[in-house]
C-alpha positions, 0 to 999 in steps of 0.5 A: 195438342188440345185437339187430341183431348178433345177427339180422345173424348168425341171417341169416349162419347162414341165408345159409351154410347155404343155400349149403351144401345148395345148392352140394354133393352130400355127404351129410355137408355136406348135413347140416351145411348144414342143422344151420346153417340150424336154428341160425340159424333157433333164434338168430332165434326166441329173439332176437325172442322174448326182445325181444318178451315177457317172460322167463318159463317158457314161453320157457324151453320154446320152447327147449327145443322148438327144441332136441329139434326139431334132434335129431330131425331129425338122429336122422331124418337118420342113420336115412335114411342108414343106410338108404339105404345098406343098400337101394342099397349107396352114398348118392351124392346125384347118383345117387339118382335111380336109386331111383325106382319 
């Protein structure tokens, strides 16, 4: 039973994350909406882990996998920005077109 709770709010981090990248054009939301979408996905994956199987080792490292994951990613996120604000001047996700060619 309390795993049902805890996929009703993996699938609401999901959902609100979706809507997030989805509906706005900041960067920074954009970043957040994703960081949401990551959470749920790593909440779903240790709940249906940890019910499935045994807790041993190899589920000890399964988190900790996700977790250095969502930091590369972000890491990778702000290197982008970085980036795209030194070439273009602006991180105007609307205008990014501009950069094509």
């Amino acid at each position: 039973m309390f795993m049902i709770y805890i996929m009703a709010l993996a699938i609401s981090l999901l959902a609100i994350g979706i809507a997030g990248v989805v509906s706005s054009r900041n960067f920074v939301i954009i970043i957040l909406s994703t960081e949401l979408i990551i959470a749920g996905s790593i909440l779903a994956a240790v709940s249906f882990f940890s019910a499935s199987t045994a807790i041993n080792g190899s589920f000890g490292i399964l988190i900790i996998s996700l977790w250095v994951i969502a930091g590369v990613e972000i890491i990778m996120l702000v290197a982008f920005y970085i980036s795209m604000k030194q070439q273009v001047g602006y991180f105007n996700v609307n205008k990014l077109n501009r950069g094509k060619g």
